[in-house]
C-alpha positions in Angstrom: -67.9 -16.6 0.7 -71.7 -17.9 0.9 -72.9 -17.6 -3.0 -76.1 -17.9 -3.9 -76.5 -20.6 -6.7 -72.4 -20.0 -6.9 -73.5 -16.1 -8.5 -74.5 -13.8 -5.2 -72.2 -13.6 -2.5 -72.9 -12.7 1.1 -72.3 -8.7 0.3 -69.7 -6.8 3.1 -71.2 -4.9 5.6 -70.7 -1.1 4.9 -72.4 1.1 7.5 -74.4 3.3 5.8 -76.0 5.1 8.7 -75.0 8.3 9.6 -73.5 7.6 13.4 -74.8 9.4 16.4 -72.2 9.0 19.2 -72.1 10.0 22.9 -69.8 12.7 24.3 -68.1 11.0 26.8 -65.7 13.3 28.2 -65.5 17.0 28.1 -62.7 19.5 29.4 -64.0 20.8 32.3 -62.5 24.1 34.3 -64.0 24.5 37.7 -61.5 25.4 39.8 -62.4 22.3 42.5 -59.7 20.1 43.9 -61.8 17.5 44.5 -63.8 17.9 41.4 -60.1 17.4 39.4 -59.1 14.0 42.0 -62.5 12.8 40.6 -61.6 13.5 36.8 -58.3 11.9 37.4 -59.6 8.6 38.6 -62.6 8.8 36.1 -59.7 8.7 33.4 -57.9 6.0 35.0 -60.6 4.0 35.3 -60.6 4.4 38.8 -64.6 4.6 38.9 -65.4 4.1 42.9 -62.9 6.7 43.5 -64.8 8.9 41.1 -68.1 8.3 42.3 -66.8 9.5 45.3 -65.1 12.5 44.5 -68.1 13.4 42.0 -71.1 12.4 44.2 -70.6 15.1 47.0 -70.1 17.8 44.5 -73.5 17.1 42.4 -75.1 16.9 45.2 -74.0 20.8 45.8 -75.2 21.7 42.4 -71.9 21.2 40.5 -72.9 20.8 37.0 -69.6 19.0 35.6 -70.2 16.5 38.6 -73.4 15.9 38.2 -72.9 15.0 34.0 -70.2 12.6 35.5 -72.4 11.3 37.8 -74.9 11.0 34.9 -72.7 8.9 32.4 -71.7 6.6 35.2 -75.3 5.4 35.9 -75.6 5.5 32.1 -72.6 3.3 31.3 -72.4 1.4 34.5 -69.3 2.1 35.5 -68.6 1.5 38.8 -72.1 1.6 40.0 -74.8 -1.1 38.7 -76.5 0.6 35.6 -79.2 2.8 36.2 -81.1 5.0 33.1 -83.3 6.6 35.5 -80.8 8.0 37.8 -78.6 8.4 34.7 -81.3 10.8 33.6 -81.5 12.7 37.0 -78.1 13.9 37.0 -78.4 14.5 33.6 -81.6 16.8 33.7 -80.0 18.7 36.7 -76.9 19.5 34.8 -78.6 20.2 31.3 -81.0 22.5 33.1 -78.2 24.9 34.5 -77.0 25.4 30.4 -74.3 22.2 30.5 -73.8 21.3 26.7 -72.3 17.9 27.3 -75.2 17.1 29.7 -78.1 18.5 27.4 -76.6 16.2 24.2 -76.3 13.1 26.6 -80.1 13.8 27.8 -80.8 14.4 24.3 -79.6 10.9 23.3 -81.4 9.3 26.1 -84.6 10.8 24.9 -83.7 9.7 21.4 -83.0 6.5 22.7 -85.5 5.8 24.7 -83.7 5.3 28.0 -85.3 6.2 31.1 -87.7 7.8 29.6 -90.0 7.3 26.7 -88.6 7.5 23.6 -89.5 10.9 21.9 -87.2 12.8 19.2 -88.8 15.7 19.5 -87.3 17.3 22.9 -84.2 15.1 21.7 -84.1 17.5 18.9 -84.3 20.8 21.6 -82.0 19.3 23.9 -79.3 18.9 20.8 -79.9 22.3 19.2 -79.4 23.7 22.7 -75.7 22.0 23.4 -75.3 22.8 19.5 -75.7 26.5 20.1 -72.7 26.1 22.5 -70.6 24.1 19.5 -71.0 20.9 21.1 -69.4 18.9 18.6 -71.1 16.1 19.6 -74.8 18.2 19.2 -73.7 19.4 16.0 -73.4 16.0 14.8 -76.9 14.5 16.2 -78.7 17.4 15.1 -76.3 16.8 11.8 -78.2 13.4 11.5 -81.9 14.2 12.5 -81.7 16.6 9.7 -80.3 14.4 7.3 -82.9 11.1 8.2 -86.1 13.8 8.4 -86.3 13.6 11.9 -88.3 16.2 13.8 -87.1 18.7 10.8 -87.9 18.3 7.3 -85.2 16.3 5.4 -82.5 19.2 4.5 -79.2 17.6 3.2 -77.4 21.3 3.2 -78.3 21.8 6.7 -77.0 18.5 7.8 -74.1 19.0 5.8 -73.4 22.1 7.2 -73.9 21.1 10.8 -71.7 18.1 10.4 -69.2 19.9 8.7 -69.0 22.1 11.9 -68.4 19.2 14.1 -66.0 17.5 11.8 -63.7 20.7 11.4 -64.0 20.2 15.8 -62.7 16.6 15.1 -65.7 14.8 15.8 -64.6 11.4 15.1 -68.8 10.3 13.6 -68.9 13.5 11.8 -66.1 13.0 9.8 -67.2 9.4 9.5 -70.7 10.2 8.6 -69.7 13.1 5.8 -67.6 10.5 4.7 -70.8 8.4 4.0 -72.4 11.2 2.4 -70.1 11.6 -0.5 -70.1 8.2 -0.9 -73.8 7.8 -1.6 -73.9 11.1 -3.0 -76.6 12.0 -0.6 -77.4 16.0 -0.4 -73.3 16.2 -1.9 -71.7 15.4 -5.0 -70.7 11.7 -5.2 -66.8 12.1 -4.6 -65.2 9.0 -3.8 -62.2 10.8 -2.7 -63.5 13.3 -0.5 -65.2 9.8 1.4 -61.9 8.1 1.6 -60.3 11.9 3.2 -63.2 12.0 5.8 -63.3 8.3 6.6 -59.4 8.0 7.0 -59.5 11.4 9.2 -62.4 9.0 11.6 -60.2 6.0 11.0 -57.8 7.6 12.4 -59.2 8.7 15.5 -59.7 4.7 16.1 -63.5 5.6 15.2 -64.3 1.6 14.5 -68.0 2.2 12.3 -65.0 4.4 10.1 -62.5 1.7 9.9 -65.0 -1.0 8.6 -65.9 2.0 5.8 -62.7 2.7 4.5 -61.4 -1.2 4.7 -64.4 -1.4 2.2 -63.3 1.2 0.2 -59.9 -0.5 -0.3 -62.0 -3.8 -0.7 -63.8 -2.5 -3.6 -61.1 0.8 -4.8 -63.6 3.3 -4.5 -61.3 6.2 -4.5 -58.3 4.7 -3.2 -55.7 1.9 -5.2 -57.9 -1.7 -4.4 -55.9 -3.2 -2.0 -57.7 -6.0 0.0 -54.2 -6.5 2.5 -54.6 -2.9 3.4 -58.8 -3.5 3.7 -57.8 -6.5 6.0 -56.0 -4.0 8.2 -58.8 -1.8 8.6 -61.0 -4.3 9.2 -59.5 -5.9 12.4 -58.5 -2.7 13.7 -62.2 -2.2 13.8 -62.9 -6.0 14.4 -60.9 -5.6 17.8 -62.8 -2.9 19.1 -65.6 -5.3 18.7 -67.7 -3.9 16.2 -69.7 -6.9 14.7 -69.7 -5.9 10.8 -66.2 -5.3 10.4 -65.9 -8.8 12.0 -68.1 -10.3 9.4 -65.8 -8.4 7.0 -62.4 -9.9 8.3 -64.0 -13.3 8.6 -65.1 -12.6 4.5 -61.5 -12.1 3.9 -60.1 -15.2 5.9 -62.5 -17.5 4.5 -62.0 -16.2 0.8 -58.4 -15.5 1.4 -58.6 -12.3 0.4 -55.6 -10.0 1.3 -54.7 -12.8 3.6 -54.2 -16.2 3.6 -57.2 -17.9 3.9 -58.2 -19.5 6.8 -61.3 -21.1 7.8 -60.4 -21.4 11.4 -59.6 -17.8 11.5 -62.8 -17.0 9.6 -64.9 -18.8 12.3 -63.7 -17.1 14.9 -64.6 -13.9 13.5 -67.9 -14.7 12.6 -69.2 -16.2 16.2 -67.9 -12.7 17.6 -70.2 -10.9 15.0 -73.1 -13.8 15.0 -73.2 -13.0 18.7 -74.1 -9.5 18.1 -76.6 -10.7 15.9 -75.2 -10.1 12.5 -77.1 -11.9 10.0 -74.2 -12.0 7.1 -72.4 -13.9 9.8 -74.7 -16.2 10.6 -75.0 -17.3 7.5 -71.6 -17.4 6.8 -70.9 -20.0 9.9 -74.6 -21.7 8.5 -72.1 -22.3 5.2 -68.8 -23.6 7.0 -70.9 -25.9 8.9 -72.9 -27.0 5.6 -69.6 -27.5 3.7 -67.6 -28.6 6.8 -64.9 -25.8 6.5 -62.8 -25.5 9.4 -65.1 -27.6 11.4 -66.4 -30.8 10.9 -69.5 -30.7 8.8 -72.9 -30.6 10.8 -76.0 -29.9 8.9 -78.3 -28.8 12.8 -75.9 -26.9 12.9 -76.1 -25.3 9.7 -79.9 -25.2 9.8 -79.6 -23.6 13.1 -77.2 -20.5 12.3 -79.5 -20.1 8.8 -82.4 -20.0 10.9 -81.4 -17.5 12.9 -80.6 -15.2 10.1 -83.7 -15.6 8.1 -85.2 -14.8 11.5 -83.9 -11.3 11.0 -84.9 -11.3 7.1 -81.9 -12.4 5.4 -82.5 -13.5 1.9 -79.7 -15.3 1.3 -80.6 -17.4 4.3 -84.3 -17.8 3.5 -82.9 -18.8 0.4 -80.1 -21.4 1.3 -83.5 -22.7 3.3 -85.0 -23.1 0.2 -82.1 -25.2 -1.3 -81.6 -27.1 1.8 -85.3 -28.2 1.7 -85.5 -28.7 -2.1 -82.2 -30.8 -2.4 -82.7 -32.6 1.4 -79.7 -31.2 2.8 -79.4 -31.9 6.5 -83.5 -32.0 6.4 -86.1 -34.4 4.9 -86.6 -33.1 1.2 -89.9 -31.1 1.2 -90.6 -29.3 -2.3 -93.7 -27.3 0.1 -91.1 -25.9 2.4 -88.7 -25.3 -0.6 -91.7 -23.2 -2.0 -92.4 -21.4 1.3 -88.8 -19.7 1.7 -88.5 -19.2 -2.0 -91.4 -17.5 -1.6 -90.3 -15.2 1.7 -86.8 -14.8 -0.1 -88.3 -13.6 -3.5 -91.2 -11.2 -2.2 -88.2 -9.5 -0.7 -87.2 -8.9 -4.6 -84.2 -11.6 -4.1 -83.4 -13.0 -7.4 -82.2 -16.0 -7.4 -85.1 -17.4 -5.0 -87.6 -15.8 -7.5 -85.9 -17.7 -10.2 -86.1 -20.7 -8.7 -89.8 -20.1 -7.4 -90.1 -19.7 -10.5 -89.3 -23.4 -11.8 -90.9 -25.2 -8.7 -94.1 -23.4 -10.3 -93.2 -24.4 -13.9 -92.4 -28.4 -12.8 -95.1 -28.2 -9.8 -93.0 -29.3 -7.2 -94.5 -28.4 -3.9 -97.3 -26.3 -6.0 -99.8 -26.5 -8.3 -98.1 -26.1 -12.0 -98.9 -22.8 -12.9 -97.0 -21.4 -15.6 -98.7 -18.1 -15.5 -97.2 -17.6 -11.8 -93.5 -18.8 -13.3 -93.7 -15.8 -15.4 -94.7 -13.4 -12.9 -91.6 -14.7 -10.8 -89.3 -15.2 -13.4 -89.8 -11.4 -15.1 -88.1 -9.4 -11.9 -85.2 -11.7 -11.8 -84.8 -11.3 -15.6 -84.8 -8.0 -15.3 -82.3 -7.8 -12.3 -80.1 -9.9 -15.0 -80.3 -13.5 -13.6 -79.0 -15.6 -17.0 -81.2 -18.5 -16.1 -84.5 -16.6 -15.9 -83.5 -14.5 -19.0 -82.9 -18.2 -20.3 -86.4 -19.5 -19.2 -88.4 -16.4 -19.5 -87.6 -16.7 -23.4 -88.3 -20.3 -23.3 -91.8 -19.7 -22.3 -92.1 -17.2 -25.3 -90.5 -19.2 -27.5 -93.0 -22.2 -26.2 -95.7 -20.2 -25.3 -96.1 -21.4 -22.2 -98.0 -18.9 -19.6 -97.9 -16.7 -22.4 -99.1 -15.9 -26.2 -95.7 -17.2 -28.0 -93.8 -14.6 -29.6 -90.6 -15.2 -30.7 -88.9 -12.0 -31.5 -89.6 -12.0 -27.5 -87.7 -15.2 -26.8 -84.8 -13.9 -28.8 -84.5 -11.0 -27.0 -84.4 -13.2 -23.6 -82.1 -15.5 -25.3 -80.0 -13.2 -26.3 -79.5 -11.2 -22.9 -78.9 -14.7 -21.1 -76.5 -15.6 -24.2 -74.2 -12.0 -23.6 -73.9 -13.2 -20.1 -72.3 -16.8 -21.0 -75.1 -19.0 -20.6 -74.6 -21.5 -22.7 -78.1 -23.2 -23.1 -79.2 -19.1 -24.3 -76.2 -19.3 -26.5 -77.5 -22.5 -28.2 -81.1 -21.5 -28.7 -80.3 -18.5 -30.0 -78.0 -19.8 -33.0 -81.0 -22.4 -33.3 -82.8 -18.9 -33.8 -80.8 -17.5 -36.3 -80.4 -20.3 -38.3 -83.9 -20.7 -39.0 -85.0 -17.1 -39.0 -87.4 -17.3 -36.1 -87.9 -13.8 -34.3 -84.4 -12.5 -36.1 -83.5 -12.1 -38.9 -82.1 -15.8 -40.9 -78.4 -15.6 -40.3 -76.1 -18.1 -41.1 -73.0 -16.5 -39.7 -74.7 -15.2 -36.3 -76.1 -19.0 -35.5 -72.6 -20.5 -36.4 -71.3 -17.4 -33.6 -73.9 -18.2 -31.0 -73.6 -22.5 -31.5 -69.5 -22.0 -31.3 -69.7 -20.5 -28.0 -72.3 -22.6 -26.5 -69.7 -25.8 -28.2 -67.1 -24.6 -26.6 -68.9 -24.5 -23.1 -69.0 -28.2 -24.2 -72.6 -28.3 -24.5 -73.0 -31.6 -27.0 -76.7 -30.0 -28.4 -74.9 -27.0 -29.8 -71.7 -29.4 -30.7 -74.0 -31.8 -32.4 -75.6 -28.4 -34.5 -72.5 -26.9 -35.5 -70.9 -29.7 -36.7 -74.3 -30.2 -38.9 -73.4 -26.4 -40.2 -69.4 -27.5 -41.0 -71.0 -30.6 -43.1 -73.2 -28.0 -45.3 -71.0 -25.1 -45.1 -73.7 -22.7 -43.8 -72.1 -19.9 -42.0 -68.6 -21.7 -41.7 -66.6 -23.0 -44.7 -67.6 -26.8 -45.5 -65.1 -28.9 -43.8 -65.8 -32.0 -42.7 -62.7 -33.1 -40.6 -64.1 -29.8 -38.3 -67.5 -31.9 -38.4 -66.5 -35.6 -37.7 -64.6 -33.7 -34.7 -67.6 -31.9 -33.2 -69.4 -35.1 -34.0 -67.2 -37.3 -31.8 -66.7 -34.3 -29.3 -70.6 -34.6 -28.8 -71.0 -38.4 -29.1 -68.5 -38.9 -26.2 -71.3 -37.2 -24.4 -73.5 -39.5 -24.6 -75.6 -37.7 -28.0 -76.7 -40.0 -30.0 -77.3 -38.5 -32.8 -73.8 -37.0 -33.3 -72.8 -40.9 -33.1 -74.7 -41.9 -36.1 -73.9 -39.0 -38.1 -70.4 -39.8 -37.2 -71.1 -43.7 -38.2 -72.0 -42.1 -41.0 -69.5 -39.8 -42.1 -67.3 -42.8 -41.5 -69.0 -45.4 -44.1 -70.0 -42.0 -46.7 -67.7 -39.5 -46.0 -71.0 -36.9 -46.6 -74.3 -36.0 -44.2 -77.4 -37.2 -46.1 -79.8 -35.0 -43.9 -79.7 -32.1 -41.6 -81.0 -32.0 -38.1 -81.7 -29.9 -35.8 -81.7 -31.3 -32.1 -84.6 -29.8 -29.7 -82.8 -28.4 -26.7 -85.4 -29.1 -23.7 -85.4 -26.6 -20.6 -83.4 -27.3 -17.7 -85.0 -27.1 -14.7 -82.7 -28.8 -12.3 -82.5 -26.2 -9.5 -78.5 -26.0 -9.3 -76.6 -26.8 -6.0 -75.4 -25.0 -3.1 
């Protein structure tokens, strides 16, 4: 999966928008012959037969014609596509009281086709069919009260109204209740009740359902977590076509998640979903290409299926931009169009972009150094709990850099990057409490804080703990630990862990204690 400096993954697609769906067919009873020859070739796909049948029939005021005749201009089926003449046939049948006709004129209106778009007589045109118990009005009218469209935002009615078509089996009801508890929007947040609602849609072969509850499995949100039986869900949904739940799939083949990965597979999926436009897609394909997974690698190509998502406003594609430009990936190396889609990535609040504007601003690559505007970038992505701009954030306290320095602030920084693992926060911080600077002095926390950061096998905090084992500050005295920390650290190339292991060898005893400055890193880290 496409990780953003290896941390933020490319997130699944969950459909989060309550669905408004056409009625397509209805059970009709009109007592024609001809008007049940047309119905039977409608249903057998049989649409120039149906035309046929219907046509004569509309055109004699038949209102169950005349919606037919309506949904095959719509749909073009049969006939070339028309929305105009769609809307005819439509009108004429909604205005004799049809319910199926008045929701599909409704959703034309909503929609925009064939006439302009306007929500307002979409709204009449539902509540009409709805006072018949047109499931399918129930459920649009369902949605425009949940979204605050035409009517003021009113969960309970929406609730109510969808509940109603749901109990009537609508398949987008049921799916879009099932969103609801979920989110906890205007209900209680019931994980179960999503997965009861969903699976009742899912069921039905309701795909925007299917993507929803493979999710749910994907993540165990009120079902066991079971990413084989996501998988399933996913490409029963993927077949029908439906472009997120075939980024999903491809997710799972590429990670080889709930089934064994591959990238071949995974590719496949993805150019179905890219070609709808699916930006998670699009970078995902951006990332096989860039890596050369399942294909042979191709860095145009990569540039190309990033572009196109960042296009749409994907951060992690304006970001992997960013990268691309900054480490000259596939493209000339240009810090100034590094900066730019850091900068488009991050004013969209995406972390890991602000982190590293963040650092072009401290080193002034492709900008003017500016440590005031590193701070500015690095505090949000602190706060969304990025480790390295915890780290750096309380590196500029602790140097005063951009800021007045205050180092009770830098510990606190430290210390939230240091929870997470970070190992250069892990270092600093038992450089912190060692020599009492914005914490309390405390021999036994800076021996905690260097020992994780050692055994990260970071040679600075090595090199300092070994120093701690030679005084016996915070750890008993014992200098075989020492001389092993020392040589542990040497091998890395620290010089000053060699001499005091020189010396250790010709004394057996450290004459002096020294502390090793730890400098900022600011090497933006890899794809």
């Amino acid at each position: 999966m496409l990780r953003s400096n290896d941390k933020k993954k490319l997130t699944f697609i969950f459909n989060t928008d309550i669905c408004i769906i056409l009625t397509l067919l209805c059970s009709l009873a009109t007592g024609s012959g001809d008007f049940d020859k047309g119905l039977a070739a409608y249903d057998k796909k049989d649409y120039t037969t149906a035309f046929s049948e219907f046509r004569p029939l509309a055109e004699n005021g038949d209102s169950g014609a005349q919606f037919y005749m309506g949904l095959m201009y719509e749909q073009g089926q049969g006939i070339e596509q028309n929305y105009n003449k769609a809307a005819y046939w439509y009108k004429l049948s909604a205005d004799k009281g049809f319910a199926p006709a008045q929701n599909n004129l409704g959703m034309m209106y909503y929609k925009g086709k064939g006439f302009a778009e306007d929500n307002k007589e979409a709204a009449r045109l539902f509540q009409l069919a709805a006072e018949q118990e047109n499931n399918s009005a129930l459920n649009n009218l369902g949605i425009m009260y949940a979204r605050g469209e035409v009517f003021e935002q009113d969960f309970k009615k929406a609730k109510k109204l969808l509940h109603r078509a749901a109990q009537e089996g609508n398949a987008c009801a049921q799916a879009a209740l099932g969103s609801m508890y979920r989110d906890g929007t205007g209900v209680s947040h019931d994980d179960r009740q999503s997965v009861k609602w969903l699976r009742i849609s899912a069921e039905q072969g309701y795909a925007p359902a299917q993507n929803n509850l493979g999710l749910m499995y994907e993540r165990g949100q009120g079902v066991l977590r079971l990413p084989a039986k996501a998988a399933e869900w996913y490409r029963l949904a993927a077949e029908q076509g439906y472009a997120p739940a075939q980024n999903n799939l491809g997710l799972m083949y590429m990670e080889g998640k709930g089934i064994p990965q591959d990238y071949i597979e995974a590719k496949k999926w993805f150019e179905l979903a890219a070609e709808q436009g699916t930006a998670s897609a699009q970078c995902c394909l951006g990332l096989l290409y860039l890596k050369g997974l399942g294909v042979s690698r191709d860095y145009n190509k990569a540039i190309d299926w990033f572009r196109l998502a960042a296009d749409q406003n994907s951060p992690v594609a304006q970001h992997t931009l960013g990268v691309m430009y900054y480490e000259g990936h596939g493209v000339t190396k240009n810090y100034k169009q590094a900066v730019e889609w850091y900068t488009i990535a991050a004013r969209q609040g995406y972390a890991e972009s602000q982190n590293n504007l963040a650092l072009m601003y401290y080193q002034g690559d492709g900008v003017a150094q500016d440590y005031r505007q590193a701070i500015q970038w690095l505090r949000p992505a602190a706060e969304k709990n990025l480790a390295q701009s915890q780290y750096t954030l309380g590196w500029m306290y602790y140097k005063g850099l951009g800021v007045s320095q205050d180092y009770k602030k830098a510990a606190e920084w430290f210390e939230r990057a240091a929870k997470q693992g970070f190992t250069l926060a892990q270092s600093r911080l038992g450089l912190m409490y060692l020599n009492g600077l914005g914490v309390s002095q405390n021999d036994k926390q800076a021996a905690k804080w260097l020992r994780l950061a050692a055994d990260n096998g970071y040679a600075v905090a090595q090199t300092n703990l070994a120093l701690m084992y030679t005084k016996g500050r915070g750890v008993p005295k014992d200098y075989k630990q020492a001389a092993g920390l020392f040589s542990i650290a040497a091998r890395q190339g620290c010089t000053i862990a060699q001499n005091k292991l020189d010396m250790m060898y010709r004394m057996n005893l450290v004459e002096q204690e020294t502390e090793i400055e730890q400098p900022i890193i600011v090497k933006l880290p890899p794809l």
